[in-house]
Backbone and ligand atoms as CSV (ligand in chain L), in Angstrom:
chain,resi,resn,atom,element,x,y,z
A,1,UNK,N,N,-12.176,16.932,2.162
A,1,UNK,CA,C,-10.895,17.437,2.678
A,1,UNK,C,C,-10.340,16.458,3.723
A,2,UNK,N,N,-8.751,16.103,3.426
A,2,UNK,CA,C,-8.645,15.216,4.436
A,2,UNK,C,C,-8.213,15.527,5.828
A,3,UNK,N,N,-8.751,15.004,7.041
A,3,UNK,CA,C,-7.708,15.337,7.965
A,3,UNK,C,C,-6.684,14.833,8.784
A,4,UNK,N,N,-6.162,13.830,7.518
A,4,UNK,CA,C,-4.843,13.404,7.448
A,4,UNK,C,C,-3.767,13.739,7.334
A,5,UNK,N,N,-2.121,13.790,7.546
A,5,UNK,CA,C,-1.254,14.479,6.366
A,5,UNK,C,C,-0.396,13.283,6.830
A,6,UNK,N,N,0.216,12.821,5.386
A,6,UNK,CA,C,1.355,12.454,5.483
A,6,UNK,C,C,2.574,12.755,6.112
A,7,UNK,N,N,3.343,11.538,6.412
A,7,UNK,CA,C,4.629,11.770,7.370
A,7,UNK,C,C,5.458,12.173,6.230
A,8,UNK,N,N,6.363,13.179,6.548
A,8,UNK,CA,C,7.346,13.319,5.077
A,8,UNK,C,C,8.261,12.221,5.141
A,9,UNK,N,N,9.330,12.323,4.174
A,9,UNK,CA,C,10.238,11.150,3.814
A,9,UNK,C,C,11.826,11.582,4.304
A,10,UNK,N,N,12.440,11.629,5.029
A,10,UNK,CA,C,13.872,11.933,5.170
A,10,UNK,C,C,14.554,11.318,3.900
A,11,UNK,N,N,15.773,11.931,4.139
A,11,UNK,CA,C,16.502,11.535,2.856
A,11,UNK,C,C,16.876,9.950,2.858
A,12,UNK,N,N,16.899,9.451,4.149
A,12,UNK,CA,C,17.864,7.958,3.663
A,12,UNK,C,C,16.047,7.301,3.500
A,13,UNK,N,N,14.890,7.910,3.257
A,13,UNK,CA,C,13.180,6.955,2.972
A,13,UNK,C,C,12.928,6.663,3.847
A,14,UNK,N,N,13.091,7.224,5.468
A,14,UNK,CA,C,11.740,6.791,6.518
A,14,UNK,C,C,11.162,8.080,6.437
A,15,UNK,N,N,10.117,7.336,6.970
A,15,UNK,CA,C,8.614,8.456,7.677
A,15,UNK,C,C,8.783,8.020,9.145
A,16,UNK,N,N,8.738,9.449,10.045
A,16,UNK,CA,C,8.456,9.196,11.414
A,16,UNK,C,C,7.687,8.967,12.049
A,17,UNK,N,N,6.800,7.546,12.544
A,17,UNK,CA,C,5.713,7.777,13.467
A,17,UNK,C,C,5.793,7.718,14.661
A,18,UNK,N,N,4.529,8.147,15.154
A,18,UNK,CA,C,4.508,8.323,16.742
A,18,UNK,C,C,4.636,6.875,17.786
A,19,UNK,N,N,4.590,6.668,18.717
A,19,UNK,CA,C,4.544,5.431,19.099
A,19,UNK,C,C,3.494,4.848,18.920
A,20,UNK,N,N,2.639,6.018,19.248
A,20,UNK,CA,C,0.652,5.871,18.685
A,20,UNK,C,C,0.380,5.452,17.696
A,21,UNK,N,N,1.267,5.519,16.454
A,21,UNK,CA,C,1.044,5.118,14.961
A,21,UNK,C,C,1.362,3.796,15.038
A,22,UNK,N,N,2.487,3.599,15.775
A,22,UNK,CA,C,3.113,1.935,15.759
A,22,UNK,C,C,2.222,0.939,16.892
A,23,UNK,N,N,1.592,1.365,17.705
A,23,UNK,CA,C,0.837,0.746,18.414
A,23,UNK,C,C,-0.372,0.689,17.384
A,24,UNK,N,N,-1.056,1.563,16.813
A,24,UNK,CA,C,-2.579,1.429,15.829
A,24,UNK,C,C,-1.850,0.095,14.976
A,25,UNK,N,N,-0.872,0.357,14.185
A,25,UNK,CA,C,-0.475,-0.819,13.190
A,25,UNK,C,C,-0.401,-1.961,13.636
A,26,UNK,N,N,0.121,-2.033,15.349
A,26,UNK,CA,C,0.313,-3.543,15.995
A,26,UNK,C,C,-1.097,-3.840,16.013
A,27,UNK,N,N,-2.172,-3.313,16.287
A,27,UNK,CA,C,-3.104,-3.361,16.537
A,27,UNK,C,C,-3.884,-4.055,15.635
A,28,UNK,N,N,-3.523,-3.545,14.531
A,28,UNK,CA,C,-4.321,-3.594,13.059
A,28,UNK,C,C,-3.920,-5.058,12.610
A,29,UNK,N,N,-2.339,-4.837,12.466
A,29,UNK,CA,C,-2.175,-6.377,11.943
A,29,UNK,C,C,-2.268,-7.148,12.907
A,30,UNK,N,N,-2.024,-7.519,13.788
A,30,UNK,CA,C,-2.454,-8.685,15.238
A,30,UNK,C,C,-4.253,-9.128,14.856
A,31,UNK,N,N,-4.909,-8.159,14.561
A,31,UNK,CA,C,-6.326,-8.431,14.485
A,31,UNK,C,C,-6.535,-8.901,12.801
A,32,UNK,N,N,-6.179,-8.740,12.175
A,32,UNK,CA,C,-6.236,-9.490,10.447
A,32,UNK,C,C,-5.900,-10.397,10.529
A,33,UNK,N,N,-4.598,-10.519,10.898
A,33,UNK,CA,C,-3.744,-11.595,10.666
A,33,UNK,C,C,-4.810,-13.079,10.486
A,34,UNK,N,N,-5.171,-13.331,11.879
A,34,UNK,CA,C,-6.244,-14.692,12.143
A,34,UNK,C,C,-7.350,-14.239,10.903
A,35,UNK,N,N,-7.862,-13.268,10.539
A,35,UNK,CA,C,-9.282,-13.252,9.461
A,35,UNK,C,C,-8.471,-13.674,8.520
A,36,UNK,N,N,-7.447,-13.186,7.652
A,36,UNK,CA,C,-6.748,-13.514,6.592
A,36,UNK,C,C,-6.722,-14.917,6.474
A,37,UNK,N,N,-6.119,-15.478,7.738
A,37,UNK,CA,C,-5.860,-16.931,7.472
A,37,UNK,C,C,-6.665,-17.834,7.175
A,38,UNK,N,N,-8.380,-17.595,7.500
A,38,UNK,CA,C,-9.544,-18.364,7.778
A,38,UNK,C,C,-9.587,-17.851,6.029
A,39,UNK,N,N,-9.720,-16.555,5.736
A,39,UNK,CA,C,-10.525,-16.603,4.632
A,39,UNK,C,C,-9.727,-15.969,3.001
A,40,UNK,N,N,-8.468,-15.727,3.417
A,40,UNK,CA,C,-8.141,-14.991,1.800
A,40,UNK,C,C,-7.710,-16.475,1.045
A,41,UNK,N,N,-7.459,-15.932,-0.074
A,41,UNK,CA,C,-6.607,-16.953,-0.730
A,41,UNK,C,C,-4.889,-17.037,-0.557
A,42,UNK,N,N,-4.842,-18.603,-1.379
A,42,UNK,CA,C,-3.092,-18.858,-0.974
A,42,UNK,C,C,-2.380,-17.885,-1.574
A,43,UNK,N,N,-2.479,-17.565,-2.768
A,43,UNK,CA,C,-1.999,-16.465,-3.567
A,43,UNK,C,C,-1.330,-14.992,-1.944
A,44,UNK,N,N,-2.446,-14.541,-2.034
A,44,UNK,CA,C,-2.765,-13.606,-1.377
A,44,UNK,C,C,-1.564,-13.846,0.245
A,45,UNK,N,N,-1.685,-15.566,0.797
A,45,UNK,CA,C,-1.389,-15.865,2.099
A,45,UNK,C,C,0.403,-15.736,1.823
A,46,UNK,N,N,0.776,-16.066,0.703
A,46,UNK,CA,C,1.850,-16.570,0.392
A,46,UNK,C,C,2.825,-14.990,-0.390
A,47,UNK,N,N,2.123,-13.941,-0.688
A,47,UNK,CA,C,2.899,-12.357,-0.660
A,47,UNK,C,C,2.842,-11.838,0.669
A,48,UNK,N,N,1.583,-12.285,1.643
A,48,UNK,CA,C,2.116,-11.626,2.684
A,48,UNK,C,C,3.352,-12.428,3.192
A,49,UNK,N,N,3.406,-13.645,3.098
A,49,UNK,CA,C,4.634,-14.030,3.705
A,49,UNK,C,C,5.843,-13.561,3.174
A,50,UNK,N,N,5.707,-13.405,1.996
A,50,UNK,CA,C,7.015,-12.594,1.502
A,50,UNK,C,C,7.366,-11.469,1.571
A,51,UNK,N,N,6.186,-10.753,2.263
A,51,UNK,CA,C,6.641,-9.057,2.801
A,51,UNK,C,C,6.905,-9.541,3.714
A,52,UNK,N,N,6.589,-10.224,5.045
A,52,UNK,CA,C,7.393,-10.054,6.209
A,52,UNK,C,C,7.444,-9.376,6.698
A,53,UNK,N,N,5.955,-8.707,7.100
A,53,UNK,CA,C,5.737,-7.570,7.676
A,53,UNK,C,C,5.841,-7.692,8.993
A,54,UNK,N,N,6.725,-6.143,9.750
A,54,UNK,CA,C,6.659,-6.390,11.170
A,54,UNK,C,C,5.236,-5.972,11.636
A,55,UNK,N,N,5.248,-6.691,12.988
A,55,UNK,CA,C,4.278,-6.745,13.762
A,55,UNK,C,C,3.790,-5.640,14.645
A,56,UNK,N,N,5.196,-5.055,15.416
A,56,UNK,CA,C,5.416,-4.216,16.403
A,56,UNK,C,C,5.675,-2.261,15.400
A,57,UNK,N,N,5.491,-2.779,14.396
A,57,UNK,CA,C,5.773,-1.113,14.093
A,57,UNK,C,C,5.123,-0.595,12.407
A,58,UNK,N,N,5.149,0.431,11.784
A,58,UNK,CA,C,4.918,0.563,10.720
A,58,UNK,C,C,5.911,0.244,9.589
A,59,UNK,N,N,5.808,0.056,9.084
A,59,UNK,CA,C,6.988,-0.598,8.163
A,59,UNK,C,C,7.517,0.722,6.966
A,60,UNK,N,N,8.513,1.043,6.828
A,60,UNK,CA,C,9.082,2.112,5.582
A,60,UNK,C,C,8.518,1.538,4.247
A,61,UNK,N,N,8.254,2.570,3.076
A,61,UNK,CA,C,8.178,2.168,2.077
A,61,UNK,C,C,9.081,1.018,1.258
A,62,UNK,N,N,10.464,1.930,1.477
A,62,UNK,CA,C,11.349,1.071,0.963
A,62,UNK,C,C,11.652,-0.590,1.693
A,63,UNK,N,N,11.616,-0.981,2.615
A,63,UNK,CA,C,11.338,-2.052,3.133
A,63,UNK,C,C,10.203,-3.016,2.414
A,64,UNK,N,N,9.137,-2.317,1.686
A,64,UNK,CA,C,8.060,-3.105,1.405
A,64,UNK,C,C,8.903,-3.304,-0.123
A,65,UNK,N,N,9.117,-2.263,-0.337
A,65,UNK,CA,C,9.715,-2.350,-1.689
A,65,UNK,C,C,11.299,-3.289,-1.867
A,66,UNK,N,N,11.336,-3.788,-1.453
A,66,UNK,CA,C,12.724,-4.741,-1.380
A,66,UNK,C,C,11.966,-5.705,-1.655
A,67,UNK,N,N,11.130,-6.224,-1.041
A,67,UNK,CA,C,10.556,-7.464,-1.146
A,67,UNK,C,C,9.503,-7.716,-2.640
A,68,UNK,N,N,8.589,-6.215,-3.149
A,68,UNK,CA,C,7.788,-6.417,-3.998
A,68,UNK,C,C,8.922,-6.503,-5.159
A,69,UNK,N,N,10.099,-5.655,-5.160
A,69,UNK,CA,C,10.953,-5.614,-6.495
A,69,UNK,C,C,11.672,-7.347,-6.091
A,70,UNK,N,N,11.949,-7.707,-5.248
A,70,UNK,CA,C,12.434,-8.915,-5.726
A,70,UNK,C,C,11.509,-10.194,-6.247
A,71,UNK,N,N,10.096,-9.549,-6.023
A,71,UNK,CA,C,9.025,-10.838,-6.484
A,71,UNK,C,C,9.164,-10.586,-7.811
A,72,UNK,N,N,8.313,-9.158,-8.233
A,72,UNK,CA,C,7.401,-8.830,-9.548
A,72,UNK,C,C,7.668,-7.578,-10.170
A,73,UNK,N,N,8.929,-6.816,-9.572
A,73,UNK,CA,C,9.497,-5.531,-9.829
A,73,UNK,C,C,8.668,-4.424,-9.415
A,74,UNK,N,N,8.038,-4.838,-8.275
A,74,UNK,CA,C,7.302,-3.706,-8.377
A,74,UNK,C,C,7.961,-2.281,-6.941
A,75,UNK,N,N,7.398,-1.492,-6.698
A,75,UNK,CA,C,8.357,-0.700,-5.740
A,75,UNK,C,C,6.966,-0.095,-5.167
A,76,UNK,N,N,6.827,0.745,-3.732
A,76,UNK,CA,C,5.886,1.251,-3.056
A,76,UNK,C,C,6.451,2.312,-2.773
A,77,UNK,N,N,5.492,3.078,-3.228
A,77,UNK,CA,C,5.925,5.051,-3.656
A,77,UNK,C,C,5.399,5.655,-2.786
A,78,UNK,N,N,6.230,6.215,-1.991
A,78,UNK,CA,C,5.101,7.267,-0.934
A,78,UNK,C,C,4.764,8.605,-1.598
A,79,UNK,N,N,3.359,8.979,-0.804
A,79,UNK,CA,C,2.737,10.208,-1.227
A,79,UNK,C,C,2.471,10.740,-0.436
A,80,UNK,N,N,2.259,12.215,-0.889
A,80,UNK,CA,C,1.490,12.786,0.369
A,80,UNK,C,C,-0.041,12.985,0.463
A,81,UNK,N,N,-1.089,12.254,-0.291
A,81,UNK,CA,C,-2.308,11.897,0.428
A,81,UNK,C,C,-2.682,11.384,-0.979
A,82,UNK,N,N,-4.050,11.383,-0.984
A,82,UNK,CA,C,-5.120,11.023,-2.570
A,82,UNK,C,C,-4.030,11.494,-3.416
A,83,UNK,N,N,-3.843,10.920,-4.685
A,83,UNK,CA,C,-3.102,11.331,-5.462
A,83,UNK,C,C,-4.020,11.528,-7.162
A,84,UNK,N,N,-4.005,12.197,-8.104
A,84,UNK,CA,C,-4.421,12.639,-9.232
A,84,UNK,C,C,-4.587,11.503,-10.335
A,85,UNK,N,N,-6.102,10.924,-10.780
A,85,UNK,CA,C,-5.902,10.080,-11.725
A,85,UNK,C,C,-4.618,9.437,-12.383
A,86,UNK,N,N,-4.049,10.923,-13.186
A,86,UNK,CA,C,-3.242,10.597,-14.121
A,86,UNK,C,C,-1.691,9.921,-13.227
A,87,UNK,N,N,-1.831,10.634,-11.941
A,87,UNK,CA,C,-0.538,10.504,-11.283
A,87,UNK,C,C,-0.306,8.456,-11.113
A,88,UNK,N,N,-0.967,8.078,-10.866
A,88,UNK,CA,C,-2.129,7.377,-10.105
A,88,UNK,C,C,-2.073,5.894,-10.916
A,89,UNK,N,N,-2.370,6.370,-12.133
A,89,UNK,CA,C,-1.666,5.360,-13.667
A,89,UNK,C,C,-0.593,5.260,-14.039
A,90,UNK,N,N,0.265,6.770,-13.898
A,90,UNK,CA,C,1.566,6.986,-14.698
A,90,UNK,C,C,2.153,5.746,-13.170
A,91,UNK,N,N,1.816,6.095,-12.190
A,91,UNK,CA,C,2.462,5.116,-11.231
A,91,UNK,C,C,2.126,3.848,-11.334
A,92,UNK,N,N,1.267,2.563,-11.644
A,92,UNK,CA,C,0.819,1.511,-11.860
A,92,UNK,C,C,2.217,1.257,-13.599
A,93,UNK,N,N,1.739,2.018,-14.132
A,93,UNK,CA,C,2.216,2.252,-15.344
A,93,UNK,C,C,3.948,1.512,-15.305
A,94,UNK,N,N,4.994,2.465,-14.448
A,94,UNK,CA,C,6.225,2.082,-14.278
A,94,UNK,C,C,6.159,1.252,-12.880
A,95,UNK,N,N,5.399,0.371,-12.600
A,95,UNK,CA,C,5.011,-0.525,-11.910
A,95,UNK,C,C,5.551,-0.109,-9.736
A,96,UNK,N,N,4.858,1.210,-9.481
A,96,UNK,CA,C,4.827,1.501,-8.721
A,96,UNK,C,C,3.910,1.611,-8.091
A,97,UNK,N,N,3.202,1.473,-7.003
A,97,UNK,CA,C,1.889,1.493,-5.940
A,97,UNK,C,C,2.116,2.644,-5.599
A,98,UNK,N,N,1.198,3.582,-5.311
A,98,UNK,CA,C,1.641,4.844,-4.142
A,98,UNK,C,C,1.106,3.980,-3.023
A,99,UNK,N,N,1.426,4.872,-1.723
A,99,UNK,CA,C,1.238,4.674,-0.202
A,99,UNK,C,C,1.272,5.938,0.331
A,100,UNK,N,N,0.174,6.632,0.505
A,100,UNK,CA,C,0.140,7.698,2.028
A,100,UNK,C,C,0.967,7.279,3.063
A,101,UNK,N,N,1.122,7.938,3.346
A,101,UNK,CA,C,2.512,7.526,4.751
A,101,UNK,C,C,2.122,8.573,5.979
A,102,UNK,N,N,0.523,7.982,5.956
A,102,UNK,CA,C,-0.258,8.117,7.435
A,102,UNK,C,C,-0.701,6.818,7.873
A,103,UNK,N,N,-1.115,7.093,9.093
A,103,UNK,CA,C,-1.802,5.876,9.856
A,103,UNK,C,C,-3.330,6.504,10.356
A,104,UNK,N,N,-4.248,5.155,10.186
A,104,UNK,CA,C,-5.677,5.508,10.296
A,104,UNK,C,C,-5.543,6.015,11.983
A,105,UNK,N,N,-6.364,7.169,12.807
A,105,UNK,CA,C,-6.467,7.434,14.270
A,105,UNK,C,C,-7.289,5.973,14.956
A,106,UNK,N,N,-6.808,5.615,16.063
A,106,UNK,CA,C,-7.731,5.029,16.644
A,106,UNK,C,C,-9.176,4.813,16.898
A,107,UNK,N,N,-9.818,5.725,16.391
A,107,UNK,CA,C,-10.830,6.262,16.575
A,107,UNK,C,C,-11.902,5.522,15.351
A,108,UNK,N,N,-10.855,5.001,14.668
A,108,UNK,CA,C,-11.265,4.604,13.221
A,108,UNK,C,C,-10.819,3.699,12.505
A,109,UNK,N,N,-10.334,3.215,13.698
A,109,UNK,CA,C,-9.694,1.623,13.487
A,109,UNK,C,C,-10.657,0.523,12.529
A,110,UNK,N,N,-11.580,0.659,12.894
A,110,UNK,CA,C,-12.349,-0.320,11.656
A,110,UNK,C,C,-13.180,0.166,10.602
A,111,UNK,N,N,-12.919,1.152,10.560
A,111,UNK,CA,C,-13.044,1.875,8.722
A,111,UNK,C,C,-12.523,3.549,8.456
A,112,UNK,N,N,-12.235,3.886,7.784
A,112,UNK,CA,C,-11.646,5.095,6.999
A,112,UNK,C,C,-11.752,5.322,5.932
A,113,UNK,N,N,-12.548,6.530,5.776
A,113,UNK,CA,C,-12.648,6.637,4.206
A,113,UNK,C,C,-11.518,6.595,2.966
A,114,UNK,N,N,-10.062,7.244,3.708
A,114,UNK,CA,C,-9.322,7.561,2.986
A,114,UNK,C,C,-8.140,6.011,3.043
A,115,UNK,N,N,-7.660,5.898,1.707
A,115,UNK,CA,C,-6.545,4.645,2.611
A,115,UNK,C,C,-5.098,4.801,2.546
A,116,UNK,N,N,-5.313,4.264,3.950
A,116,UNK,CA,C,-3.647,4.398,4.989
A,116,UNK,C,C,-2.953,3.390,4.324
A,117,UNK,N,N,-1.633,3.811,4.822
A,117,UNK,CA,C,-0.591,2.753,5.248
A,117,UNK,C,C,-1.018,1.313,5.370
A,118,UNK,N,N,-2.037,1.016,6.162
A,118,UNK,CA,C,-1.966,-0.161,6.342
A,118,UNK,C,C,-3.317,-0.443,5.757
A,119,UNK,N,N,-4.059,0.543,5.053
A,119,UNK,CA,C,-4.416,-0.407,3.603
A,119,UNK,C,C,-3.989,-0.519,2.607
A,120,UNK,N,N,-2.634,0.115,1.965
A,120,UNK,CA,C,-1.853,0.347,0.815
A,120,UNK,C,C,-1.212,-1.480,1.268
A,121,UNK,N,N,-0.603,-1.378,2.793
A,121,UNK,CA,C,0.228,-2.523,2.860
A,121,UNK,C,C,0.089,-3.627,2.452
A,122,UNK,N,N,-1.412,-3.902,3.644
A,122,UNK,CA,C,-1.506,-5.252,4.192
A,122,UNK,C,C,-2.910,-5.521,2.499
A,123,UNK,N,N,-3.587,-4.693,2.497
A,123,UNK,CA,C,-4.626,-4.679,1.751
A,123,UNK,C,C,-3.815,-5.270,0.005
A,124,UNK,N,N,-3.118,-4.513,-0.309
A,124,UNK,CA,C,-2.585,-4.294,-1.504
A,124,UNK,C,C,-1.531,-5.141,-2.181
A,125,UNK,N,N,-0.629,-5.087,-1.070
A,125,UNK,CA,C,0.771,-5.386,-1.578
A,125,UNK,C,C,1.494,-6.962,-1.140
A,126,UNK,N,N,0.541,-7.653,-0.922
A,126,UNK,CA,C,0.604,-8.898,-0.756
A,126,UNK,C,C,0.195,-9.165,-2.150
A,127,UNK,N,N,-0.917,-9.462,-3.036
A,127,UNK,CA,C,-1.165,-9.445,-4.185
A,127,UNK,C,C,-0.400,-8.943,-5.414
A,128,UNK,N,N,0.604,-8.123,-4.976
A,128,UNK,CA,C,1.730,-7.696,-6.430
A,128,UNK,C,C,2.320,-8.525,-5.929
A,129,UNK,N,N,3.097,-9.114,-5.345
A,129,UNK,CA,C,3.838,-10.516,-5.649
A,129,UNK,C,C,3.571,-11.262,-6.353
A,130,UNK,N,N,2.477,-11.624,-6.370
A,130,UNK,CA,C,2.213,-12.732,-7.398
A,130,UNK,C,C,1.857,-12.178,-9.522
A,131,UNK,N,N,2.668,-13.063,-10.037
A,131,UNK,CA,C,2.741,-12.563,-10.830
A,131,UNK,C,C,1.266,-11.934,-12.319
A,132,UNK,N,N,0.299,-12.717,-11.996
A,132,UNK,CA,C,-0.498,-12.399,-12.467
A,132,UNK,C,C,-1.150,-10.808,-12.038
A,133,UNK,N,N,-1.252,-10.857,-11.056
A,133,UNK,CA,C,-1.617,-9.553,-10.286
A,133,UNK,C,C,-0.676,-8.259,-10.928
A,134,UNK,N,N,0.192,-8.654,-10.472
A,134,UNK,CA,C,1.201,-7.814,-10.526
A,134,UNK,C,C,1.243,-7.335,-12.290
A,135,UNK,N,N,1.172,-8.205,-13.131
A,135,UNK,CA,C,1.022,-7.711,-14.841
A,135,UNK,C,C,-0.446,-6.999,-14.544
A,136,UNK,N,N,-1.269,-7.289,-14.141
A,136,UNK,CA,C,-2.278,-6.900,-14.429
A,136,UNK,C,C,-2.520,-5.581,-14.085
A,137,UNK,N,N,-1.683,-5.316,-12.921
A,137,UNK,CA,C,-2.327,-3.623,-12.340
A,137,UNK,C,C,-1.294,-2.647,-13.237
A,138,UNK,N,N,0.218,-3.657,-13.689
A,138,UNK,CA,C,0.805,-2.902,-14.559
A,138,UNK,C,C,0.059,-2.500,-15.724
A,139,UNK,N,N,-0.349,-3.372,-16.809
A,139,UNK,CA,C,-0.949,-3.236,-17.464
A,139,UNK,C,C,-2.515,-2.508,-17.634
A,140,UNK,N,N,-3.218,-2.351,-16.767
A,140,UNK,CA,C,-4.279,-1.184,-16.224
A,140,UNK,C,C,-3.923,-0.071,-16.075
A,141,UNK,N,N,-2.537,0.401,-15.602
A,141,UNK,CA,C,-1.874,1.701,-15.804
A,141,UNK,C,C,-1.678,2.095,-17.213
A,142,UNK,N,N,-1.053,1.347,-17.976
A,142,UNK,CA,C,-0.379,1.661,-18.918
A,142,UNK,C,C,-1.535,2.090,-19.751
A,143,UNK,N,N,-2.745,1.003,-19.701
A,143,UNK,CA,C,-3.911,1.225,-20.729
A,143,UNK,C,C,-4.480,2.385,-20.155
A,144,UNK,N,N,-4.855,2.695,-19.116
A,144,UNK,CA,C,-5.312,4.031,-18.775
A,144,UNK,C,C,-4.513,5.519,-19.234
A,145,UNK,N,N,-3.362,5.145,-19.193
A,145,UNK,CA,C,-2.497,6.288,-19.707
A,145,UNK,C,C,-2.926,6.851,-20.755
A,146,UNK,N,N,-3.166,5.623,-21.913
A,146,UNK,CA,C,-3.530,5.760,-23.181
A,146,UNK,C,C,-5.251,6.072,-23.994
A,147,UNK,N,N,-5.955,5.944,-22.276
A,147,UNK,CA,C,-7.149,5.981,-23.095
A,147,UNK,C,C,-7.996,7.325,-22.845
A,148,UNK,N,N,-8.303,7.651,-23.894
A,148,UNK,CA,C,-9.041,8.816,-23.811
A,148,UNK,C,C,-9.828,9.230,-22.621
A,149,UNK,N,N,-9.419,11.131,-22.263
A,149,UNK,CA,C,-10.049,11.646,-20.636
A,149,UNK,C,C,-11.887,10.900,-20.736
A,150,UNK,N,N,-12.473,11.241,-22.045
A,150,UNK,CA,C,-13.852,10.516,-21.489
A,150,UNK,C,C,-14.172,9.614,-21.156
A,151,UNK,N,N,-13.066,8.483,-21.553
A,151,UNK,CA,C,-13.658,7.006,-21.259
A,151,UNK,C,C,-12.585,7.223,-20.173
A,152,UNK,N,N,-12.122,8.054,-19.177
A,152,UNK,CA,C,-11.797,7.680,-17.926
A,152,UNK,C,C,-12.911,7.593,-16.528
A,153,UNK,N,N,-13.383,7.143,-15.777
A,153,UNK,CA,C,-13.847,7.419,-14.510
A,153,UNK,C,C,-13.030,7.707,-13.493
A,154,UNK,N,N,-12.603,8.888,-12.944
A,154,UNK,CA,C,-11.571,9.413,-11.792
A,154,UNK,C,C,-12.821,9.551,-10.693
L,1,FE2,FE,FE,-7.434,0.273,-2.087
């Protein structure tokens, strides 16, 4: 059971966080940032540069999604927490990511079982830019859609 909940979505697509949420995120990315650089790949170095993620706050879905639809078409779907196998594919499928639209507590800044915001973000969505990636998780949706409940693992 989580004891998380998602921020809801107003109509024009923000989620409200606390200042506490935007301070954990400054937090979070200020401290990756330098590991990333020492050790991911260019692939990887070169979508985060194209999100353009801020520093000082949590970033809206749709904001991330401007940038993934102008790489690889892809868009970042908010949810309101774990979402349902099938949901899960049908979303990969029409080349959408979900994103919880919580932030991990301080408390738990360096691991969480469940993933936040800023592992949907920073974790994820640097890698759909690039185009191989990006066919590929499409295409893992689509085939999952299609393949029989036993040969699924949920
Ligand atoms: Fe993940």
């Amino acid at each position: 059971m989580s004891s998380y909940t998602s921020r809801s979505i107003d109509a024009q697509g923000n989620a409200a966080y606390s200042d506490e949420e935007n301070r954990v995120w400054q937090d979070l990315i200020t401290r990756q940032i330098p590991v990333v650089q020492e050790r991911a790949c260019q692939e990887y170095m070169n979508g985060l540069r194209l999100l353009n993620l801020p520093r000082d706050r949590i970033p809206q879905c749709h904001e991330i999604s401007r940038a993934l639809h102008a790489a690889q078409g892809w868009a970042l779907e908010p949810v309101p927490a774990l979402i349902p196998c099938n949901q899960f594919f049908s979303l990969l499928a029409n080349r959408k990511f979900p994103a919880a639209t919580f932030i991990r507590r301080r408390e738990e800044l360096n691991y969480m079982q469940e993933p936040d915001i800023f592992h949907e973000v920073f974790g994820h969505c640097p890698m759909l830019t690039n185009p191989a990636c990006a066919d590929f998780a499409y295409t893992y949706g689509k085939l999952a859609l299609s393949a029989k409940p036993e040969d699924l693992v949920c």
